[in-house]
mmCIF file as gemmi writes it, N, C-alpha and C atoms, coordinates in Angstrom:
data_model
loop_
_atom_site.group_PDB
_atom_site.id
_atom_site.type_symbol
_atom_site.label_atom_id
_atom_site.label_alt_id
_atom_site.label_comp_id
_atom_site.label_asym_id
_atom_site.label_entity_id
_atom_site.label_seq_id
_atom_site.pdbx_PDB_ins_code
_atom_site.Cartn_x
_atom_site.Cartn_y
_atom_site.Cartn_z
_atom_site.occupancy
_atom_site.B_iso_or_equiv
_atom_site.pdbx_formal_charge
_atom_site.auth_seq_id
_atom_site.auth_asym_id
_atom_site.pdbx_PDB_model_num
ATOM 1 N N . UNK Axp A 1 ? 0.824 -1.185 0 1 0 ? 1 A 1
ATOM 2 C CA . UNK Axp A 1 ? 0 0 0 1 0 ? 1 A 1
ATOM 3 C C . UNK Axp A 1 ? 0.873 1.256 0 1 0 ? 1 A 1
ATOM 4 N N . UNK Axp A 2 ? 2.099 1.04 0.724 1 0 ? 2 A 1
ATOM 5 C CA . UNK Axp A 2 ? 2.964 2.346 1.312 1 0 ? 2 A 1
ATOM 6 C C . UNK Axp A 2 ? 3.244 2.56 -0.416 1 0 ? 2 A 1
ATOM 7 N N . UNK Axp A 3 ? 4.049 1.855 -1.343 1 0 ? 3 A 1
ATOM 8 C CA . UNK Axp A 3 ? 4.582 1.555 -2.827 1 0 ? 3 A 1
ATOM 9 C C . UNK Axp A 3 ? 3.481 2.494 -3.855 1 0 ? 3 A 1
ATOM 10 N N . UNK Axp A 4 ? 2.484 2.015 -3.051 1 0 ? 4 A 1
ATOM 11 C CA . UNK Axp A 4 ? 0.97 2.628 -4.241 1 0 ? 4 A 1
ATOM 12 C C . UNK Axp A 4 ? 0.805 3.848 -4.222 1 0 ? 4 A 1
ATOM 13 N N . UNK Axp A 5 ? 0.794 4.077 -2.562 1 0 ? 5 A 1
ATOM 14 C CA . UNK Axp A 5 ? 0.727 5.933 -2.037 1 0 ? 5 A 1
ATOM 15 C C . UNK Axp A 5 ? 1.621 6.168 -2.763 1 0 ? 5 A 1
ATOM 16 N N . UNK Axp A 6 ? 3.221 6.014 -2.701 1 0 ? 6 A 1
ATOM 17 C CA . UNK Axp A 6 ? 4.28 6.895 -3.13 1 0 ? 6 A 1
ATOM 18 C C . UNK Axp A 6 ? 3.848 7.065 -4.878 1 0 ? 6 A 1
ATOM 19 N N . UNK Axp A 7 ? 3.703 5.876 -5.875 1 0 ? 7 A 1
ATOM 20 C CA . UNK Axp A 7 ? 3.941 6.138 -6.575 1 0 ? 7 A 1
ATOM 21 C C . UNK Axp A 7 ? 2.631 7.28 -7.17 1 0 ? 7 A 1
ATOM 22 N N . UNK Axp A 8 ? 1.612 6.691 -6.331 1 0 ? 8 A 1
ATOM 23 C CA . UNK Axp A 8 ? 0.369 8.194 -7.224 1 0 ? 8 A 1
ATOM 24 C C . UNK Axp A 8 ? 1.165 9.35 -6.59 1 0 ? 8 A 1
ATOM 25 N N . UNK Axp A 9 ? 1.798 9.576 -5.571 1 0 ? 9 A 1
ATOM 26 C CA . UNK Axp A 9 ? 1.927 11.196 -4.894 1 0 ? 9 A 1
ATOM 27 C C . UNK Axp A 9 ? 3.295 11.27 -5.919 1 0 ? 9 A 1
ATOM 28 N N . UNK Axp A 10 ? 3.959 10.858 -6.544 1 0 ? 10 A 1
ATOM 29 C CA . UNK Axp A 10 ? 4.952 10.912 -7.582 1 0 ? 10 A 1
ATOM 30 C C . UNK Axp A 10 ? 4.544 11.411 -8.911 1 0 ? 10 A 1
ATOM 31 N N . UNK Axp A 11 ? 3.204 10.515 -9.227 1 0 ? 11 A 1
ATOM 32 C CA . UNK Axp A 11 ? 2.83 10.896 -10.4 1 0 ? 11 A 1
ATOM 33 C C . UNK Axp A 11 ? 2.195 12.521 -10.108 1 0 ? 11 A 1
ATOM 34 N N . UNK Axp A 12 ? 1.513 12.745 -9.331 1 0 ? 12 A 1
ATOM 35 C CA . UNK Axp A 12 ? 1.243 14.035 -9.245 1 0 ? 12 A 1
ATOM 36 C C . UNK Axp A 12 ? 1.147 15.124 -8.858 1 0 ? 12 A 1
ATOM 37 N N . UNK Axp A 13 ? 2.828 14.622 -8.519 1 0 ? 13 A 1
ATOM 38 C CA . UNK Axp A 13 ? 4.032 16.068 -7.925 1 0 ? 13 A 1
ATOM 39 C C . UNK Axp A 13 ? 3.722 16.918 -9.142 1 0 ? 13 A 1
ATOM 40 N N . UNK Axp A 14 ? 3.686 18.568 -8.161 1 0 ? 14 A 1
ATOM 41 C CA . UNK Axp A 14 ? 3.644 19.636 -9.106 1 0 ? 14 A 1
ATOM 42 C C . UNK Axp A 14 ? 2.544 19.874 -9.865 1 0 ? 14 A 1
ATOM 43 N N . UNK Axp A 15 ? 1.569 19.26 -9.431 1 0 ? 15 A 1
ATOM 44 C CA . UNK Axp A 15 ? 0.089 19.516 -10.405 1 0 ? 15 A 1
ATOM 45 C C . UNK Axp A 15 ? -0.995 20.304 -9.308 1 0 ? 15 A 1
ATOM 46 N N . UNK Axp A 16 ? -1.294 21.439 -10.174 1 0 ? 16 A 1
ATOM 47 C CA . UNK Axp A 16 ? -1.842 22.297 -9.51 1 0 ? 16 A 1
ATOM 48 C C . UNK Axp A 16 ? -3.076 21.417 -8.329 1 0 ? 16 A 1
ATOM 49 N N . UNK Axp A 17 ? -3.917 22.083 -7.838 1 0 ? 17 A 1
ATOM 50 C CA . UNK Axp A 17 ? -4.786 21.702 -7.102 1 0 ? 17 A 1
ATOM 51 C C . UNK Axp A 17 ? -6.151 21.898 -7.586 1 0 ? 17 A 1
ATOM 52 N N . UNK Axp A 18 ? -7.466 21.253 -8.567 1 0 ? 18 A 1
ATOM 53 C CA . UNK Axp A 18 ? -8.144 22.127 -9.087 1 0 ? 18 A 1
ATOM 54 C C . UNK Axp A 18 ? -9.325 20.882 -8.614 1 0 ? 18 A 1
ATOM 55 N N . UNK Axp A 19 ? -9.979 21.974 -7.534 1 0 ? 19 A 1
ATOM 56 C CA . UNK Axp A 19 ? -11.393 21.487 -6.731 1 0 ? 19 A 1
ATOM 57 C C . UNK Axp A 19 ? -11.907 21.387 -7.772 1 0 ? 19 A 1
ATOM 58 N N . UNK Axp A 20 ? -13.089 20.236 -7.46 1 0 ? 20 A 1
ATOM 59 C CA . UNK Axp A 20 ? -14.54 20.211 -8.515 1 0 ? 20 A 1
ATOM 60 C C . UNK Axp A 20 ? -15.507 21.555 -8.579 1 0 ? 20 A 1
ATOM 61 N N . UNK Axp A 21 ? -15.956 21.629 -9.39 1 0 ? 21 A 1
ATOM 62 C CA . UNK Axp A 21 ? -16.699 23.008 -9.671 1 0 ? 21 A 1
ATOM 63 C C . UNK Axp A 21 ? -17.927 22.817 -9.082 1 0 ? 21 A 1
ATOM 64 N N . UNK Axp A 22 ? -18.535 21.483 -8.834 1 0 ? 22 A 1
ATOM 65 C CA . UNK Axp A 22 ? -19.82 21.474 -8.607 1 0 ? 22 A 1
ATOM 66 C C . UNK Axp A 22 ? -20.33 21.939 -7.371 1 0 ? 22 A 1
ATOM 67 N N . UNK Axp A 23 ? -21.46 22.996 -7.758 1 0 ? 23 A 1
ATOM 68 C CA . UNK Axp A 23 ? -22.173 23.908 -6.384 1 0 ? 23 A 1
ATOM 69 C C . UNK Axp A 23 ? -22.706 23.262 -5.162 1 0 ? 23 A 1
ATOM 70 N N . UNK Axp A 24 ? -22.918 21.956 -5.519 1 0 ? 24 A 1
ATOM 71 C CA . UNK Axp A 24 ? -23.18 21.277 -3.958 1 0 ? 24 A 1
ATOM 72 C C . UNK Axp A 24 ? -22.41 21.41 -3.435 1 0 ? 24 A 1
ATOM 73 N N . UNK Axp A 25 ? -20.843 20.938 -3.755 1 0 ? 25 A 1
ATOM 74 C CA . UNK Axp A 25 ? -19.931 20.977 -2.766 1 0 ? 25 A 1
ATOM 75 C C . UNK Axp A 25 ? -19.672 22.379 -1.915 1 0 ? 25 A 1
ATOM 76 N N . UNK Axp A 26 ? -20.335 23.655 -2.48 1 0 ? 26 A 1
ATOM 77 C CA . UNK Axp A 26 ? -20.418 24.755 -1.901 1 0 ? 26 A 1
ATOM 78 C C . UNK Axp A 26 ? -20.428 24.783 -0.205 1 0 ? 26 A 1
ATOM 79 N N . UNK Axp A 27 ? -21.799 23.966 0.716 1 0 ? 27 A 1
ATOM 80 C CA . UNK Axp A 27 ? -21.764 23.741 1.977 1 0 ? 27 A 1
ATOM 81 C C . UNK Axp A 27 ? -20.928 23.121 2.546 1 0 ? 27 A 1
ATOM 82 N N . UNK Axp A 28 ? -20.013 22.776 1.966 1 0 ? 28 A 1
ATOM 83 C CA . UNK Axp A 28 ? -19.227 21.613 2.63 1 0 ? 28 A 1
ATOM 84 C C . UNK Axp A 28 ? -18.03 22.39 2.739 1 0 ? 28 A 1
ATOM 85 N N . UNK Axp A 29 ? -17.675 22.858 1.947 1 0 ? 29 A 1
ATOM 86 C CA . UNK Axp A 29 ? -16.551 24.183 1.493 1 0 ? 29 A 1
ATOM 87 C C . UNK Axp A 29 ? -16.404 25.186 2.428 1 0 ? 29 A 1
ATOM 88 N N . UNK Axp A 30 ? -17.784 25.543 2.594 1 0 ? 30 A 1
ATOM 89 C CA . UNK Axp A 30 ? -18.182 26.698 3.565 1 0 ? 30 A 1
ATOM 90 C C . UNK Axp A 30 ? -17.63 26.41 5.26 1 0 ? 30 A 1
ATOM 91 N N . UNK Axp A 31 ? -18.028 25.031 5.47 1 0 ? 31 A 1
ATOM 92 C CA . UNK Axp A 31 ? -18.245 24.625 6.951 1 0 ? 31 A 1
ATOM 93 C C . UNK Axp A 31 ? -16.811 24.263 6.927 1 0 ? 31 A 1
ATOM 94 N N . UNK Axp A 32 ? -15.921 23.43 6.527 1 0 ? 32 A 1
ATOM 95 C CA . UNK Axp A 32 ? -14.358 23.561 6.673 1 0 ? 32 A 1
ATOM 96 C C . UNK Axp A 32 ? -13.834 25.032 6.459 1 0 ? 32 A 1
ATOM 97 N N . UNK Axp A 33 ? -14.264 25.789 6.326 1 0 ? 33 A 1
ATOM 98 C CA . UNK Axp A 33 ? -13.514 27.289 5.953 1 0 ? 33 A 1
ATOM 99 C C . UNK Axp A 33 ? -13.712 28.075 7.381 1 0 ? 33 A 1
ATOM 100 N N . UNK Axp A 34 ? -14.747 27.841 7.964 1 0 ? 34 A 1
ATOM 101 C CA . UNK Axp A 34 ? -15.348 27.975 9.41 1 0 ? 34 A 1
ATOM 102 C C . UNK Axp A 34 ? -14.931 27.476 10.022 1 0 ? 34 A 1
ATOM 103 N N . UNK Axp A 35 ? -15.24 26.039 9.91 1 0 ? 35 A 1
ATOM 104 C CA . UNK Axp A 35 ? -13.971 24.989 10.932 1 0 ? 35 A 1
ATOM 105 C C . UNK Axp A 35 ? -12.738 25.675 11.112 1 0 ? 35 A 1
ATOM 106 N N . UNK Axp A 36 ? -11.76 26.304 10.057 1 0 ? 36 A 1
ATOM 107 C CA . UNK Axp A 36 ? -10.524 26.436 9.894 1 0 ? 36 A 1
ATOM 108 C C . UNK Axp A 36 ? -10.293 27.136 10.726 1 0 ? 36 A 1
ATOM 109 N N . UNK Axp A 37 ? -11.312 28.433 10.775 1 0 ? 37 A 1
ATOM 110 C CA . UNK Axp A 37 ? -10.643 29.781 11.632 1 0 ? 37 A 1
ATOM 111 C C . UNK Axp A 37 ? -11.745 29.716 12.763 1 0 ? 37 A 1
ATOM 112 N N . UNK Axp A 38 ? -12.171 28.834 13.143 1 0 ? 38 A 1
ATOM 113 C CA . UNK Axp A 38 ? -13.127 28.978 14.376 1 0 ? 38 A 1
ATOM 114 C C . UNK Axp A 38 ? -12.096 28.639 15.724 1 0 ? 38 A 1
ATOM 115 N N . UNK Axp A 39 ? -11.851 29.42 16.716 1 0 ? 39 A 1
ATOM 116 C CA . UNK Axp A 39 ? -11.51 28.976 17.883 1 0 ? 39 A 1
ATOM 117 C C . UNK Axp A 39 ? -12.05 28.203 18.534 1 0 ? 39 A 1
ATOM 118 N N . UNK Axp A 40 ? -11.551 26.939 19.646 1 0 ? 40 A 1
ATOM 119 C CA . UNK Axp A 40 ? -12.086 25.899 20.004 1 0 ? 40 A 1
ATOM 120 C C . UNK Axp A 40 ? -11.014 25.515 21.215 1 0 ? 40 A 1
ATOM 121 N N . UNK Axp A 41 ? -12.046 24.467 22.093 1 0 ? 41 A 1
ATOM 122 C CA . UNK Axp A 41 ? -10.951 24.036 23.342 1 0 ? 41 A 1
ATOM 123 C C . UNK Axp A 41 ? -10.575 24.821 24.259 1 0 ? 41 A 1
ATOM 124 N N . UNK Axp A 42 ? -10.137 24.186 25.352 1 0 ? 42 A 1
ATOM 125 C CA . UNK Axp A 42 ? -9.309 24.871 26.571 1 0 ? 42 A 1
ATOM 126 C C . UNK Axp A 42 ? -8.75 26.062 26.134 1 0 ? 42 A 1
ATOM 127 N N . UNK Axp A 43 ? -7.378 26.011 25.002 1 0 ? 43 A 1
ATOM 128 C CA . UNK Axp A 43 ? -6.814 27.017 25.006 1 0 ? 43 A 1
ATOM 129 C C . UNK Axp A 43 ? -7.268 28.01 23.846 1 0 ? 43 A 1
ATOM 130 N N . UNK Axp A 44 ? -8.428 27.637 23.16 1 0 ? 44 A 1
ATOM 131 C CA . UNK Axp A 44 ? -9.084 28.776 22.483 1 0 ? 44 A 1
ATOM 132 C C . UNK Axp A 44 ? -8.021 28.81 21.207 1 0 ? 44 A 1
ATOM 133 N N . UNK Axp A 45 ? -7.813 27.829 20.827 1 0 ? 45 A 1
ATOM 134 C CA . UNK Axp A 45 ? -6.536 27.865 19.278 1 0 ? 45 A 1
ATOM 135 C C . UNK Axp A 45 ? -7.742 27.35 18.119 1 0 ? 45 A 1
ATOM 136 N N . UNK Axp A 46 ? -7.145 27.955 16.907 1 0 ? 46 A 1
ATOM 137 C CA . UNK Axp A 46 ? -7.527 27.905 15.815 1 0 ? 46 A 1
ATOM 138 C C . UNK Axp A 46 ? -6.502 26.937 15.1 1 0 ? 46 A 1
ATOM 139 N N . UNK Axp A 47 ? -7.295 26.665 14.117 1 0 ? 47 A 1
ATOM 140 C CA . UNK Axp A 47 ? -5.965 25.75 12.875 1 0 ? 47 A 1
ATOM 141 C C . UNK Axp A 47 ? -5.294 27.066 12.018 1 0 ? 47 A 1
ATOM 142 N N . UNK Axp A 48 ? -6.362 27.686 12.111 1 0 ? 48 A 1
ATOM 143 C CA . UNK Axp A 48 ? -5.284 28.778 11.133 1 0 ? 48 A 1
ATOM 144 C C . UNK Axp A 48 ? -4.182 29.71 11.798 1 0 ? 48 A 1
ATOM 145 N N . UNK Axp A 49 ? -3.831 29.691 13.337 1 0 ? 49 A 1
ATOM 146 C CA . UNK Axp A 49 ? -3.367 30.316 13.75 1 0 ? 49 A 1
ATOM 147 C C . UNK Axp A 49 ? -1.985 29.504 14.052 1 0 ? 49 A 1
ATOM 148 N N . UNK Axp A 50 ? -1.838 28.643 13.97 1 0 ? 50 A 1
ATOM 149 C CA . UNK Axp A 50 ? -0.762 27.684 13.224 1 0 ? 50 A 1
ATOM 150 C C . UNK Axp A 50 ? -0.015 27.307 11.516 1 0 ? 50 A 1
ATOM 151 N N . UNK Axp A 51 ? -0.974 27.204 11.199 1 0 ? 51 A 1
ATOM 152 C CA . UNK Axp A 51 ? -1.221 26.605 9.715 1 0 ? 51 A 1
ATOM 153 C C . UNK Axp A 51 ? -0.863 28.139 8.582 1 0 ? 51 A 1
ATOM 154 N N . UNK Axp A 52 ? -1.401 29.543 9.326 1 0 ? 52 A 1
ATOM 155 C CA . UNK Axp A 52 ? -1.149 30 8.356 1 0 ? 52 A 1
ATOM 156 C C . UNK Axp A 52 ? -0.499 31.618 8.794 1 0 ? 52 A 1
ATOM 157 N N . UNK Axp A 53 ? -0.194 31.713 9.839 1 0 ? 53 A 1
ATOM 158 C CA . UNK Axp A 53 ? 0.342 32.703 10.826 1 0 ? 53 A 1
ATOM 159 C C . UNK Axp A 53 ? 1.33 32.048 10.798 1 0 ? 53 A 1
ATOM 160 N N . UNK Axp A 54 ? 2.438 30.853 11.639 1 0 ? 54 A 1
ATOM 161 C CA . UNK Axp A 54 ? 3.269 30.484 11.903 1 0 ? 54 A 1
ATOM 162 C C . UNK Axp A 54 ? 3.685 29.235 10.815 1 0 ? 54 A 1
ATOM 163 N N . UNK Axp A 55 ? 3.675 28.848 9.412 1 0 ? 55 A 1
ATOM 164 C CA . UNK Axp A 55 ? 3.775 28.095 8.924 1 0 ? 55 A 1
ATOM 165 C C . UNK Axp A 55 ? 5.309 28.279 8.578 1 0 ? 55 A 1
ATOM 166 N N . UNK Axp A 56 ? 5.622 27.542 8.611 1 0 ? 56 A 1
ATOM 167 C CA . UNK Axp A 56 ? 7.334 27.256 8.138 1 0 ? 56 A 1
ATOM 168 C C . UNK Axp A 56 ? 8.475 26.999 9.203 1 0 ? 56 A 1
ATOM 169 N N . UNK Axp A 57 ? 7.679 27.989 10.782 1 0 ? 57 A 1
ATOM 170 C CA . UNK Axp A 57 ? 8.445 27.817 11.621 1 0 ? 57 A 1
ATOM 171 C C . UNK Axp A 57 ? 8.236 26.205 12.636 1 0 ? 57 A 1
ATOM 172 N N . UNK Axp A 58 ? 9.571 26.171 13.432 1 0 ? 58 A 1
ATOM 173 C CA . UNK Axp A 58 ? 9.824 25.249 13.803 1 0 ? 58 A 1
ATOM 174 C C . UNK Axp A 58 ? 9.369 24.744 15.581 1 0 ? 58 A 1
ATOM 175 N N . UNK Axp A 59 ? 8.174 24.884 16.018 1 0 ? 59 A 1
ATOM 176 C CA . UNK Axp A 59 ? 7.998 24.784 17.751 1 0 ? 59 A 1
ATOM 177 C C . UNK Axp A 59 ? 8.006 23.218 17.743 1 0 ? 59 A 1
ATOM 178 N N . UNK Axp A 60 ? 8.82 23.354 18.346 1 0 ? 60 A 1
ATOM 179 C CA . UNK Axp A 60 ? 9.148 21.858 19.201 1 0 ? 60 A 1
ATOM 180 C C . UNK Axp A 60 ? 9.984 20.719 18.406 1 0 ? 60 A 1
ATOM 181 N N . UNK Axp A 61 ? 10.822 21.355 17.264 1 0 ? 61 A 1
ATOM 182 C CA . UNK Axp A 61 ? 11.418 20.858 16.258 1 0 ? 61 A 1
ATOM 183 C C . UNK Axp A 61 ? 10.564 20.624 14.657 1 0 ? 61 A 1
ATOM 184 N N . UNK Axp A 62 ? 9.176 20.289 14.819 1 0 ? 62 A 1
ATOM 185 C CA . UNK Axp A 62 ? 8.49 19.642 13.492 1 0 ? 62 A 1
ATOM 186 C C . UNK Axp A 62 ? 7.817 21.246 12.938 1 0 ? 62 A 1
ATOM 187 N N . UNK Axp A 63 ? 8.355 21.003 11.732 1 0 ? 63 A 1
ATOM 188 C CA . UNK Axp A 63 ? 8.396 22.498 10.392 1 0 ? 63 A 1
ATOM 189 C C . UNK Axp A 63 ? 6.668 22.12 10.707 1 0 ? 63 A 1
ATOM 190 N N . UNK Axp A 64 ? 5.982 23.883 10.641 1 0 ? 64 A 1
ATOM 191 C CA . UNK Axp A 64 ? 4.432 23.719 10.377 1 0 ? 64 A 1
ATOM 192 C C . UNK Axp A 64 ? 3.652 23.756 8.821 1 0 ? 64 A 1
ATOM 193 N N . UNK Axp A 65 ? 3.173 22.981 8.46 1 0 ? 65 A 1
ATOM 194 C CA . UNK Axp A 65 ? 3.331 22.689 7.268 1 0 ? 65 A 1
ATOM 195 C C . UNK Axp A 65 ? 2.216 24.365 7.235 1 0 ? 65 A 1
ATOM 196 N N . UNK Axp A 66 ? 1.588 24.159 5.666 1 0 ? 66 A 1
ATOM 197 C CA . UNK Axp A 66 ? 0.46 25.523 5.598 1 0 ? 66 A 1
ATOM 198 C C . UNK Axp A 66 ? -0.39 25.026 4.748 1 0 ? 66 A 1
ATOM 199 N N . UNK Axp A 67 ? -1.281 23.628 5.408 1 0 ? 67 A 1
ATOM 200 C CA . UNK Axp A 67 ? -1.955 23.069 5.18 1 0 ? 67 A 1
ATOM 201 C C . UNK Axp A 67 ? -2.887 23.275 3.661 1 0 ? 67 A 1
ATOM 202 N N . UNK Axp A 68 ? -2.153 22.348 3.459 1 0 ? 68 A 1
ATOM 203 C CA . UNK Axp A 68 ? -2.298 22.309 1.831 1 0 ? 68 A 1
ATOM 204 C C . UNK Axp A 68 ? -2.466 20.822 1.808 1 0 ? 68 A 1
ATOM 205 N N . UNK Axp A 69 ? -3.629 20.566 0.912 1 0 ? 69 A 1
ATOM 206 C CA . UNK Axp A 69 ? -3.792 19.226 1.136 1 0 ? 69 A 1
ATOM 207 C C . UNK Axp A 69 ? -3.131 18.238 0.106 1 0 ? 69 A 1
ATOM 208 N N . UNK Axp A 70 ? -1.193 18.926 -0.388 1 0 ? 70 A 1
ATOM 209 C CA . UNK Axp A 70 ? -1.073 17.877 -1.526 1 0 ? 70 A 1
ATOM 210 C C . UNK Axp A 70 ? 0.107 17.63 -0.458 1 0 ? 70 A 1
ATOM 211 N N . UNK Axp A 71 ? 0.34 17.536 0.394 1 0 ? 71 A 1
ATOM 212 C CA . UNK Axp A 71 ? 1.577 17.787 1.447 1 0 ? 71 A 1
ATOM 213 C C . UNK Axp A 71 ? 1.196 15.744 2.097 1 0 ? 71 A 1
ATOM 214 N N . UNK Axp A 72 ? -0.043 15.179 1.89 1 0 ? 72 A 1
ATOM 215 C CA . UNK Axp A 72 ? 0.095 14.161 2.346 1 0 ? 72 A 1
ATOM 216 C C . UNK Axp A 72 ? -0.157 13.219 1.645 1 0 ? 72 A 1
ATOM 217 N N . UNK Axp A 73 ? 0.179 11.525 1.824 1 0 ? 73 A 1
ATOM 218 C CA . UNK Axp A 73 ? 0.528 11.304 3.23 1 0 ? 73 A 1
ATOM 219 C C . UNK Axp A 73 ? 1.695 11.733 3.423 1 0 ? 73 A 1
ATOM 220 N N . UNK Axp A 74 ? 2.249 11.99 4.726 1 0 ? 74 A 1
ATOM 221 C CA . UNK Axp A 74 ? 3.498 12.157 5.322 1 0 ? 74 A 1
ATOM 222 C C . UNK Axp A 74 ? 4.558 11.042 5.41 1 0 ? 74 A 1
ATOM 223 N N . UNK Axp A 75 ? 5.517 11.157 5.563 1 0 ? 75 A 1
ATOM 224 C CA . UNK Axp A 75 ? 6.366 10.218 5.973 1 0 ? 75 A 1
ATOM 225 C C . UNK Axp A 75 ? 6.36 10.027 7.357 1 0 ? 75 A 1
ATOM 226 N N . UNK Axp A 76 ? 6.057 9.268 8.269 1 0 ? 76 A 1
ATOM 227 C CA . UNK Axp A 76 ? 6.511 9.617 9.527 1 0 ? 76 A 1
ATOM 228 C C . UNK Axp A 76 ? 7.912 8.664 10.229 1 0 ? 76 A 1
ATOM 229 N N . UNK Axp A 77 ? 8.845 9.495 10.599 1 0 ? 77 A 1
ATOM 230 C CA . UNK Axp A 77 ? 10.153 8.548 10.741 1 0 ? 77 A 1
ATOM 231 C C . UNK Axp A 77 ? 9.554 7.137 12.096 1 0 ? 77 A 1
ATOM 232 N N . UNK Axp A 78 ? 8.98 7.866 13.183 1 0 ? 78 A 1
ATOM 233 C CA . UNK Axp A 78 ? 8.485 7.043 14.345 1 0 ? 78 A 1
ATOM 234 C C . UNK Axp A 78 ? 7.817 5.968 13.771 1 0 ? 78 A 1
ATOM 235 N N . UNK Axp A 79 ? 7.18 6.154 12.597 1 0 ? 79 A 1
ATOM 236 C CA . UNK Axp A 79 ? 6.356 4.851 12.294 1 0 ? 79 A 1
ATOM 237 C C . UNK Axp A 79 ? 6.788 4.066 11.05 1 0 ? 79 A 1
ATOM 238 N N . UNK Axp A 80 ? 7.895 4.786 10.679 1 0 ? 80 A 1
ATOM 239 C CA . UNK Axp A 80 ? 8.849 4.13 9.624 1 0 ? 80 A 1
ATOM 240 C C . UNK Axp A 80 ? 7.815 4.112 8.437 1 0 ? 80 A 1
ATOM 241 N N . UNK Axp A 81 ? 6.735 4.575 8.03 1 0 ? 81 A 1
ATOM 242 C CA . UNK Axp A 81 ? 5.889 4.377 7.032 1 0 ? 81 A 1
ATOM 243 C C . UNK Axp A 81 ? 5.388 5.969 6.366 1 0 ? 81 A 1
């Protein structure tokens, strides 16, 4: 499976990102865009206040990516996969 991931995320290194056009997906679009910047939890953090305020820098050693969804899957060294 790990062989299959790599080779599609190979084949389509560097290809733009181009959502479906269709207007249903509009609500769904909407409510992750809300999700994104909605504060939440104990300490009142957002995803975007990571993801797109502090992206590149390094807290606690691991680079913050700027959540882009062609960035996965990840490699993770701990899980060797």
């Amino acid at each position: 499976m790990l062989s299959l991931q790599t080779y599609v995320a190979y084949q389509s290194r560097g290809m733009a990102i181009a959502p479906d056009a269709d207007p249903r997906l509009a609500p769904a679009r909407e409510r992750g865009r809300k999700l994104f910047f909605v504060r939440m939890g104990q300490l009142n953090l957002a995803c975007a206040q990571c993801h797109d305020e502090h992206a590149g820098q390094r807290p606690g050693g691991a680079v913050i990516p700027q959540a882009h969804p062609t960035g996965y899957p990840l490699y993770r060294l701990e899980w060797q996969a």
